[in-house]
C-alpha positions as CSV (number, residue, x, y, z in Angstrom):
1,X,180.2,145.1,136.6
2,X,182.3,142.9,138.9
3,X,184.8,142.2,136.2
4,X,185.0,145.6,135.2
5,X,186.1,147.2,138.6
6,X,188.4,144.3,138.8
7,X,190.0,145.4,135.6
8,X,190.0,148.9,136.6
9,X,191.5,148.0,139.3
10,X,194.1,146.1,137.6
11,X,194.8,148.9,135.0
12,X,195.3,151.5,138.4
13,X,197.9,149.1,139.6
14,X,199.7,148.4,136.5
15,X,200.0,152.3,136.0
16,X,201.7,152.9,139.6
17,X,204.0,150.5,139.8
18,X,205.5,150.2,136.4
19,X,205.3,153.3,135.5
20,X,204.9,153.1,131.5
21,X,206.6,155.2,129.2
22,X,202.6,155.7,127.5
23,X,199.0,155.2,128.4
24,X,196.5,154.6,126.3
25,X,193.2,154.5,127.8
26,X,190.4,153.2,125.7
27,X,186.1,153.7,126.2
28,X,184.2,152.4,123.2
29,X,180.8,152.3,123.2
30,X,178.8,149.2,121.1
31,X,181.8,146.8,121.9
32,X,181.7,144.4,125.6
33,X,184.3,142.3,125.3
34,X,186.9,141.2,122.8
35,X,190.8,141.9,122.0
36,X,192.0,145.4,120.7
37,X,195.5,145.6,118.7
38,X,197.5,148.1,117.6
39,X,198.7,147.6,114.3
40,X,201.5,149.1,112.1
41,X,201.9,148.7,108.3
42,X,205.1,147.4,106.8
43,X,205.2,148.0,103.0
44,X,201.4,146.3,102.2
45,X,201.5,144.2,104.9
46,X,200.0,144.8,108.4
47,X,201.5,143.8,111.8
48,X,200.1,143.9,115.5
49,X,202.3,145.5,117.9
50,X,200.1,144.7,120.6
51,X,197.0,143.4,121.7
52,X,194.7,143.7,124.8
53,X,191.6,142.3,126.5
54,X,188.6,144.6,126.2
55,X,186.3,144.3,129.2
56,X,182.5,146.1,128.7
57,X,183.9,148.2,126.2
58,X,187.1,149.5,127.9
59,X,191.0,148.8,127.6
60,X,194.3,150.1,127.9
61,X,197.7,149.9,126.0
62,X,200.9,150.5,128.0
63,X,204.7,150.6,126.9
64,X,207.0,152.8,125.2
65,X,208.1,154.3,121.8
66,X,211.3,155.3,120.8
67,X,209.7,158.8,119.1
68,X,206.3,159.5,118.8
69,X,205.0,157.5,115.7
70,X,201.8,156.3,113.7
71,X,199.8,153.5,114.3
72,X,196.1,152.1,113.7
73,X,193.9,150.9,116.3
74,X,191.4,147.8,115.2
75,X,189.0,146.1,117.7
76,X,188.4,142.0,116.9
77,X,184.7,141.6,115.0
78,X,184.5,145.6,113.8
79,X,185.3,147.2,110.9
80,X,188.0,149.6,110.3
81,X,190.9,151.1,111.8
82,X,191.5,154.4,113.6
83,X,194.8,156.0,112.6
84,X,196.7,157.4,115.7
85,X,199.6,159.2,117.3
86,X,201.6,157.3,119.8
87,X,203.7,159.1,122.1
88,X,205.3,159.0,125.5
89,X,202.3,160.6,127.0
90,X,198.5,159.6,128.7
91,X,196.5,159.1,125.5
92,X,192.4,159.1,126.0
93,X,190.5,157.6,123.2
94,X,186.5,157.7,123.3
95,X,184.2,156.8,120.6
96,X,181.9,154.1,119.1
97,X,183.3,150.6,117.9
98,X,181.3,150.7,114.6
99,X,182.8,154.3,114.0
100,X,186.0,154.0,114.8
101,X,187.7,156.8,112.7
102,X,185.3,159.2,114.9
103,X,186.7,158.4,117.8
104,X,187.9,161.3,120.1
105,X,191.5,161.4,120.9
106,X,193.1,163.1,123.3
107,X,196.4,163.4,125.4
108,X,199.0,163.1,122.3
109,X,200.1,166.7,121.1
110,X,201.4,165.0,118.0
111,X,198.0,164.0,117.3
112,X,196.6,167.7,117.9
113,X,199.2,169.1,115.3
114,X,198.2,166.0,112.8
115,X,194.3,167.1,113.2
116,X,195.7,170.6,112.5
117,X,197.6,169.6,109.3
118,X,194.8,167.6,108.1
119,X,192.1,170.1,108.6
120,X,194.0,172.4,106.6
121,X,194.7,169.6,103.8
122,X,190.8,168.7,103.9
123,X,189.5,172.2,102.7
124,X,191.8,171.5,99.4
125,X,189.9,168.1,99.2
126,X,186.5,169.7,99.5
127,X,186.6,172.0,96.8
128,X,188.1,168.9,95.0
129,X,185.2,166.9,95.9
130,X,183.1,169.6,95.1
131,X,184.3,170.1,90.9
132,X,184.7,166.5,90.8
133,X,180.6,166.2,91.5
134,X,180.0,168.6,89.1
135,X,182.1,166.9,86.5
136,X,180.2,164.1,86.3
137,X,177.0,166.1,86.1
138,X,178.8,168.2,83.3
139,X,179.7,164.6,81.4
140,X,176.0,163.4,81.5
141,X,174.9,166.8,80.3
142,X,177.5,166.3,77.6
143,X,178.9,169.8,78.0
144,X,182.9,168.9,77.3
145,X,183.8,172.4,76.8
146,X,183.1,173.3,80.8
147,X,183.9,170.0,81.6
148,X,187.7,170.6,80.1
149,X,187.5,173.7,82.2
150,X,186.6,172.0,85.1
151,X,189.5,169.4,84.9
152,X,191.9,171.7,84.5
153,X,190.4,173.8,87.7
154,X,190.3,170.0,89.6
155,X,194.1,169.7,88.4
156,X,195.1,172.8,89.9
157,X,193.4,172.1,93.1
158,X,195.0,168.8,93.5
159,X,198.3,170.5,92.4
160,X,198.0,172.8,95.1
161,X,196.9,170.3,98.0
162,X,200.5,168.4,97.2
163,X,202.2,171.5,97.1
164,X,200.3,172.6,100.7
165,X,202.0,169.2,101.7
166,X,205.5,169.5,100.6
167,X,205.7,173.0,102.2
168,X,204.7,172.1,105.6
169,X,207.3,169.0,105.3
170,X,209.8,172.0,104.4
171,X,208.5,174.4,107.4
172,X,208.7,171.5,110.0
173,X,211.5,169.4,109.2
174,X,211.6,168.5,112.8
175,X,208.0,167.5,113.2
176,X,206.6,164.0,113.6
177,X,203.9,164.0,111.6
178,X,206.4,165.2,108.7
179,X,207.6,161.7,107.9
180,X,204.0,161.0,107.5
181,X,203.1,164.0,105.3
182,X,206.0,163.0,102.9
183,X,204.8,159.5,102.7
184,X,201.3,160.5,101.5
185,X,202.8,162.6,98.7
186,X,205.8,160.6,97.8
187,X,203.8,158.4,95.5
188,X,204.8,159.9,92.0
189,X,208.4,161.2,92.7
190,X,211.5,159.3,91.9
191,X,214.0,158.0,94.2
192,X,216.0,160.8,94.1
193,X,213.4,163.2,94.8
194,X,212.4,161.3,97.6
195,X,215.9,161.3,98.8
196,X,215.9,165.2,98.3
197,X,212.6,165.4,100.5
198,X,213.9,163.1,104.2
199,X,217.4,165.5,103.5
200,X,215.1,168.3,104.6
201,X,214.3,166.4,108.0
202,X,215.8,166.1,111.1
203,X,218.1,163.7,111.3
204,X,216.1,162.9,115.0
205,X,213.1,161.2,113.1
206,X,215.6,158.6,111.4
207,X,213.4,155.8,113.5
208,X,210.5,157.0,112.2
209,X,208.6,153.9,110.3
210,X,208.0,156.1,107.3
211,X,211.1,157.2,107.4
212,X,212.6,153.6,107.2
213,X,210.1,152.7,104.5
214,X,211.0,155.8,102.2
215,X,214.4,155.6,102.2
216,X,214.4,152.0,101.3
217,X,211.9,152.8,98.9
218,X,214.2,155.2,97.1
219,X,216.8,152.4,96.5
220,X,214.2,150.6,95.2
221,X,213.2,153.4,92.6
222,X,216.8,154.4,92.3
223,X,217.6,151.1,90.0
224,X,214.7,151.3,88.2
225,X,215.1,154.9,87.3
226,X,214.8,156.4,83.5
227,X,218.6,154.9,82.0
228,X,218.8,152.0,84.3
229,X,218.8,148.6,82.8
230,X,215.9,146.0,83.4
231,X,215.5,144.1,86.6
232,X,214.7,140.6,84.9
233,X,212.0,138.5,86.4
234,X,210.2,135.0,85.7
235,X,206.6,134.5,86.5
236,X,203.8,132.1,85.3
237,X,201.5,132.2,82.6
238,X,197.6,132.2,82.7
239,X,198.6,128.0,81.2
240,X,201.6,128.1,84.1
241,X,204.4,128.4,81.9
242,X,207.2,130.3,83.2
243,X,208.3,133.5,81.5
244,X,211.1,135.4,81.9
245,X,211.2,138.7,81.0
246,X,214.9,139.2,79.3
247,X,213.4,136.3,76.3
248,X,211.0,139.4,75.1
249,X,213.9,141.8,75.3
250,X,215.7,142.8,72.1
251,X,213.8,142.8,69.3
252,X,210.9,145.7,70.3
253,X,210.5,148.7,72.4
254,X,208.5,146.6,75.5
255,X,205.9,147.8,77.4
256,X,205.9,146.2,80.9
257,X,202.2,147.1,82.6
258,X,201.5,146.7,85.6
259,X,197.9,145.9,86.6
260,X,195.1,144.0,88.4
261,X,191.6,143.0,87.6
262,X,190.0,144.2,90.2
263,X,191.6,147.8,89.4
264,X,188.5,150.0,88.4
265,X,191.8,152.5,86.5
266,X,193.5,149.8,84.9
267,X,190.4,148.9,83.5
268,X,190.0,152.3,81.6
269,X,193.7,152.1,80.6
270,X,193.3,148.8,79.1
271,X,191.7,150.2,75.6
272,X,193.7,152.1,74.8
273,X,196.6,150.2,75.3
274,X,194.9,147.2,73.2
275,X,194.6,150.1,70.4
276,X,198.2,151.7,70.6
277,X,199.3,147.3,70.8
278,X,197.0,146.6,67.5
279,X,198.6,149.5,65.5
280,X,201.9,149.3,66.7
281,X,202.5,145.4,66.9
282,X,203.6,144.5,63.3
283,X,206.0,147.9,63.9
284,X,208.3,147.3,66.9
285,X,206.0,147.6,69.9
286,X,205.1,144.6,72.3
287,X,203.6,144.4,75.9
288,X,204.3,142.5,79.0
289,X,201.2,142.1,81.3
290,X,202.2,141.6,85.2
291,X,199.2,141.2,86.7
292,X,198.6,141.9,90.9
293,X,195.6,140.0,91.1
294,X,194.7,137.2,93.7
295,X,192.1,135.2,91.8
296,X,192.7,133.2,88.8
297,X,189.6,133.3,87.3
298,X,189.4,137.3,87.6
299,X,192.2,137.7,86.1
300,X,191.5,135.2,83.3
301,X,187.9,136.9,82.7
302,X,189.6,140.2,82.8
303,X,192.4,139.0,79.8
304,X,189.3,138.1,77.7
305,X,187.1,140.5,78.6
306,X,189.8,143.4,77.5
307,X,190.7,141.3,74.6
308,X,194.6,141.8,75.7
309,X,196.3,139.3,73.6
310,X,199.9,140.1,74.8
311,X,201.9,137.5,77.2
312,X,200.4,138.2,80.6
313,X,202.1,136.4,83.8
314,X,201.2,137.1,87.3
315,X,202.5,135.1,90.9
316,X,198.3,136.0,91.9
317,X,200.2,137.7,95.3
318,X,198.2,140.8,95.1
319,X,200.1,143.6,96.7
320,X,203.4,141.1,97.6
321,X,203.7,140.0,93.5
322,X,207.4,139.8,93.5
323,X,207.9,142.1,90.8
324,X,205.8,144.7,92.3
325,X,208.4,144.9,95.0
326,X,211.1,144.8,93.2
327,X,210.2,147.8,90.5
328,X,208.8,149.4,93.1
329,X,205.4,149.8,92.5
330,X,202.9,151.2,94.5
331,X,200.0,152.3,92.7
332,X,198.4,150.6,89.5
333,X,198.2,151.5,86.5
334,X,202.1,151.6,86.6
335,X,204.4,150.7,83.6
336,X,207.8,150.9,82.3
337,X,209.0,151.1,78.5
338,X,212.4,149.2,77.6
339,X,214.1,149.9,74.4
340,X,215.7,147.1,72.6
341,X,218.4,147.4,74.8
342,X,216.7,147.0,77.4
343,X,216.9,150.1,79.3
344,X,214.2,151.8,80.9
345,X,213.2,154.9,78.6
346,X,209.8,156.2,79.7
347,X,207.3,155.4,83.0
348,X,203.8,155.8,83.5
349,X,202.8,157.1,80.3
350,X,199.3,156.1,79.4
351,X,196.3,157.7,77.3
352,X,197.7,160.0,74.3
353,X,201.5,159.8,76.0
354,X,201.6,156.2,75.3
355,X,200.3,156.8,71.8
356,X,202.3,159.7,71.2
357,X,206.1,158.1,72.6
358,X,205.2,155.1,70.2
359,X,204.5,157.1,67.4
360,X,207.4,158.9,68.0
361,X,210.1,156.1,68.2
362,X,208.3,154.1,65.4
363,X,206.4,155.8,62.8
């Protein structure tokens, strides 16, 4: 208790005399002592901003913030990561260490219009939730007819949840959770369209972290955008060979897939590329595996297991696989089709729309 009013005390002193620009006051309960940070992500990779001493459960953050921006707050030995608001302000968090995305927060009025937002968002995702449970009771049963009608519902749902999303980013283009908003729904659009979206905010949340990210993000997806040429790469082989991806360029339309092991999705996927490959090899088609994975042997198993007999190279960075970066990619399944010339035709086409495109350019 001794060492507690001592840091109290501490804290009380820190907070008169500098004056910081934010406070963020901390009381978890089922945590005495340890270090908290707050973290920021950059790309896939995350990096403390700060870190503190926690004493008997308590600590505090102090310092300043250009424009009020979002952050996650992790505690050393506990799971997970409560996302927060920053902002010049006195910021009260209270909670429990092993629940840390329950935690109360209060003090930020960015925060209050982000729990707005999302408890707006969340009653699109529990009627989502609701038609996806009954989808898989309608798939046991074996009833496809409802279940079709059931997707399509689900669809729609979805559909409307991103549309909910790209409205509000249009209705508050000077809000700062509207970087954030755009971020969570920019995953399928195009450079350009993304470019289209941060035109519509104000130009006062250019510091914005998201911001930064999505705008280099669309110069990313800008050169490898339908009727750009191939960015060419070299990566190793399962046997360590280097491959480069311009010496399979030129004689068939080239499927470049992007995918991992450990990717429940690209899992499902991989049949039915290995049927549209089989039927379409002798024709014109090839494939051109870039695997994210991290362990060798996974990825190995996973090659045999899915019987893909098409070149497969991988740098076994996970998210950071150089190629990844460079084309862009962030979400898997992802792939690009290259005619003989080498220029990007078609992305993300799987199930029938892979069939269908390579029925089209070769039967």
């Amino acid at each position: 208790m001794k060492n507690l009013f001592l840091y109290l005390l501490g804290l009380m002193f820190l907070s008169c005399s500098s004056v910081p620009e934010y406070s963020l006051t901390a009381n978890f309960n089922g945590l005495d002592e340890g270090k908290a940070y707050i973290n920021t992500r950059v790309g896939t990779e995350w990096q403390a901003v700060d870190s503190v001493d926690v004493i008997e459960g308590i600590f505090m953050f102090t310092g300043t913030v250009d424009i009020p921006d979002y952050f996650y707050i992790t505690l050393e030995g506990k799971r997970g990561r409560l996302p927060i608001f920053i902002e010049n302000s006195d910021i009260t968090v209270t909670g429990h260490a092993d629940t840390l995305y329950k935690a109360k927060i209060t003090g930020s009025s960015v925060q209050d219009e982000y729990n707005a937002y999302s408890e707006e968002l969340n009653k699109h995702w529990e009627k989502y939730g609701e038609i996806r449970m009954k989808l898989i009771e309608l798939k046991k049963e074996g009833d496809e007819a409802k279940a079709s009608e059931l997707e399509a519902e689900r669809d729609k749902i979805y559909e409307d949840s991103q549309q909910f999303s790209k409205d509000y980013i249009t209705e508050h283009p000077a809000s700062y959770i509207s970087p954030y908003v755009l971020r969570s729904v920019s995953y399928g659009m195009s450079g350009v369209e993304i470019e289209a979206e941060l035109e519509k905010l104000d130009a006062a949340l250019n510091k914005s972290g998201f911001v930064v990210e999505l705008a280099e993000r669309a110069e990313i997806l800008k050169k490898v955008a339908i009727g750009k040429k191939f960015i060419d790469f070299t990566q190793n082989d399962p046997d360590g060979n280097p491959v480069t991806l311009s010496s399979l360029v030129g004689e068939n339309y080239l499927l470049i897939d992007f995918w991992a092991a450990w990717c429940g999705p690209c899992r499902s996927e991989n049949p039915n590329v290995v049927s549209v490959y089989n039927d379409y090899k002798d024709k014109g088609f090839d494939v051109f595996g870039v695997s994210l994975d991290r362990k060798k042997e996974d990825w190995l198993k996973a090659i045999e297991d899915d019987k893909l007999t098409w070149t497969q190279v991988s740098d076994l960075n996970y998210w950071n696989n150089e190629v990844s970066k460079a084309y862009g990619i962030n979400s898997i399944p992802s792939n690009l089709l290259l005619d003989k010339n080498g220029i990007i035709i078609e992305k993300n086409i799987r199930g029938e729309d892979l069939r269908n495109k390579i029925s089209e350019l070769l039967d």
